[in-house]
C-alpha positions as CSV (number, residue, x, y, z in Angstrom):
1,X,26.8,-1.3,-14.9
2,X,23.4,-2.1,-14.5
3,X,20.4,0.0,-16.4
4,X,16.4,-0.1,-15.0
5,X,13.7,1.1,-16.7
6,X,11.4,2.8,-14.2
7,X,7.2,2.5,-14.6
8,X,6.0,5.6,-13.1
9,X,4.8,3.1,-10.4
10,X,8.1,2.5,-8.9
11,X,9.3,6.1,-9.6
12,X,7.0,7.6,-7.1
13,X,8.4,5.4,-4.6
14,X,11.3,7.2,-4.8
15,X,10.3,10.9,-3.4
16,X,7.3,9.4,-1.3
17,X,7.1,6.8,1.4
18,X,4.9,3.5,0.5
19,X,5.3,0.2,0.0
20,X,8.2,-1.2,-2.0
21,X,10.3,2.0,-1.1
22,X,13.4,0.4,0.4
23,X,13.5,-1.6,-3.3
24,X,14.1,1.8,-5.1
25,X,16.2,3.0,-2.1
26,X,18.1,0.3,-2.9
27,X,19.1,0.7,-6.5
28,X,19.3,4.5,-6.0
29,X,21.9,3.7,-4.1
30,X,24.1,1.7,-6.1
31,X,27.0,3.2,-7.5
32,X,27.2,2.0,-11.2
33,X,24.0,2.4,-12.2
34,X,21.7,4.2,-15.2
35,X,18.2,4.9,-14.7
36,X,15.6,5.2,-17.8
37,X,12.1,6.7,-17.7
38,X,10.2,7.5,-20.8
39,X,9.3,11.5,-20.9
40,X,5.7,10.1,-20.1
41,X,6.4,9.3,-16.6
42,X,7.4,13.1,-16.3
43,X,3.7,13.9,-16.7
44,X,2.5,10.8,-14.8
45,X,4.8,11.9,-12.1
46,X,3.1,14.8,-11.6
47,X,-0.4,13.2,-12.1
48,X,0.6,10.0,-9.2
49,X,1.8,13.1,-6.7
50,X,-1.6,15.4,-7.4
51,X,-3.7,12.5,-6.4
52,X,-1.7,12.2,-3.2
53,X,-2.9,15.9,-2.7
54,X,-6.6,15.1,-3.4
55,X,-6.4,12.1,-1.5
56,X,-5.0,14.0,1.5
57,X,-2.1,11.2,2.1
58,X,0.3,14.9,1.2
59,X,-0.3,18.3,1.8
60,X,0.2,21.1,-0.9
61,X,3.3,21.8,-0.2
62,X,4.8,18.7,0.1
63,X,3.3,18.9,-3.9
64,X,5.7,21.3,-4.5
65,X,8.3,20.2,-2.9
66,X,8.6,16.7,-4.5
67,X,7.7,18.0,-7.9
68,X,10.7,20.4,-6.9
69,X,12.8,17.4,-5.9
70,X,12.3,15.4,-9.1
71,X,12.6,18.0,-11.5
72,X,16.0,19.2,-10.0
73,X,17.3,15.2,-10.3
74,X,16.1,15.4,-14.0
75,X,18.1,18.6,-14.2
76,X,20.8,17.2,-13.1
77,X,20.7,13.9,-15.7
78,X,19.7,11.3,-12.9
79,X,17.9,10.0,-15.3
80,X,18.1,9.0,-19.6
81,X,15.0,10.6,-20.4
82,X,13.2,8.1,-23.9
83,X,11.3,10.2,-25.9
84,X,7.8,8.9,-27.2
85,X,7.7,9.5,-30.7
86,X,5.7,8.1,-34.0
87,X,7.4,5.0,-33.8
88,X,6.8,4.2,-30.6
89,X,3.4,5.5,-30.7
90,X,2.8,2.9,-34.0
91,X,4.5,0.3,-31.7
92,X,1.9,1.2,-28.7
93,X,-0.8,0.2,-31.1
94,X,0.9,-3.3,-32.1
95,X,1.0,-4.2,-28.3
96,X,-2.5,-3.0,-27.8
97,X,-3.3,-5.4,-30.4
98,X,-1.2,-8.2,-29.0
99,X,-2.3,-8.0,-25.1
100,X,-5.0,-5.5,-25.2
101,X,-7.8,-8.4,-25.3
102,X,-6.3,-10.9,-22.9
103,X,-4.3,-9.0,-20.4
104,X,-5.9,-5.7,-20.7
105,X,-3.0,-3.3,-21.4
106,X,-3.9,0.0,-21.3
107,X,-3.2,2.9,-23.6
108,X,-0.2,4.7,-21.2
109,X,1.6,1.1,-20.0
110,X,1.4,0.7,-24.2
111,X,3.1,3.7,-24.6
112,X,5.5,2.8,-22.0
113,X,6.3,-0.4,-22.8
114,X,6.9,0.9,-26.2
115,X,9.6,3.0,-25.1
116,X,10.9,0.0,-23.2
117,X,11.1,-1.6,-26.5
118,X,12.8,1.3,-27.8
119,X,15.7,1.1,-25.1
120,X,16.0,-2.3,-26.3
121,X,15.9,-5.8,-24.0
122,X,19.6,-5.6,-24.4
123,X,20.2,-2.2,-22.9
124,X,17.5,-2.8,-19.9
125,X,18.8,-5.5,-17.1
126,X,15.6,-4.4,-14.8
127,X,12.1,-2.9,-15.3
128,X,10.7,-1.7,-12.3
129,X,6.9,-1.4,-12.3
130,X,4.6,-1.9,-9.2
131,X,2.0,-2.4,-11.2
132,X,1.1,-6.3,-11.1
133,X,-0.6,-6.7,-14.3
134,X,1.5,-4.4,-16.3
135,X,4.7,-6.4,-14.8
136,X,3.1,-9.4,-16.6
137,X,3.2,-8.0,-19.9
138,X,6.7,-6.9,-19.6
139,X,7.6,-9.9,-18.6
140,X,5.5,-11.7,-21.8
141,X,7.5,-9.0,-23.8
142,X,10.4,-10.7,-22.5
143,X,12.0,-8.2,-19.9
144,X,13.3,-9.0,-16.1
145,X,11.2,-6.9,-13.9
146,X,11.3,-6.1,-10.5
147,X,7.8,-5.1,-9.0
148,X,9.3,-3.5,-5.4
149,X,6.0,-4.5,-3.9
150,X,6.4,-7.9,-3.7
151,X,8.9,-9.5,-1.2
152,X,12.7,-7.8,-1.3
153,X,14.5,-9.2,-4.1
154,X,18.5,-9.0,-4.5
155,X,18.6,-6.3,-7.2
């Protein structure tokens, strides 16, 4: 079985139409699969899909019905949901420390990449993250990462 952590990045690839969506398509569809998020990506989820609102790429509706969409699938257990807790909110602060100054991490990739570090390297075959300079970090912090904006990989 293979297990991806998904950045909120590549999860909103999933319910709306934009570059790198055939990627996720693709590992949705595979049969033996587990999916992480951290239970921050539920609240960036909803930020990412607001913005598409003010930025008129969706309509209001289609607001409610993707939030609709994605809460049923995490009704449903599509996905292990990591809670953020004290520890990783102490191990936020360590990566801030370590990459904060060079690669400029910011405070929510900390917090994710925390809970990535919670799953464990050995749990996780795949980050996805279409973020390009947060996917370096995660790959300094030694996971595999697949940004599903770059050029199809095999996944």
């Amino acid at each position: 079985m293979k297990t991806y952590f998904l950045d909120t990045s590549a999860l909103v690839k999933r319910y709306h139409q934009e570059v790198g969506t055939e990627v996720i398509d693709k590992i949705f569809g595979e049969e033996d699969k587990e999916l992480f998020i951290s239970d921050l990506s539920i609240i960036e989820f909803h930020s990412a899909i607001a913005l598409k609102v003010r930025t008129r790429e969706i309509s209001r509706d289609a607001f409610s019905h993707l939030i609709g969409l994605f809460s049923n699938e995490l009704d449903v257990g599509l996905y292990r949901v990591m809670r953020i807790d004290e520890a990783e909110k102490q191990e936020a602060v360590e990566l801030l420390t370590k990459y904060g100054l060079g690669y400029a991490l910011r405070t929510l990739d900390s917090l994710q990449l925390a809970a990535m570090e919670s799953v464990g390297k050995a749990n996780v075959d795949w980050v996805v993250c279409a973020d390009a300079r947060f996917c370096e970090v995660i790959r300094l912090q030694g996971f595999q990462v697949i940004n599903p904006e770059e050029s199809v990989r095999n996944v």
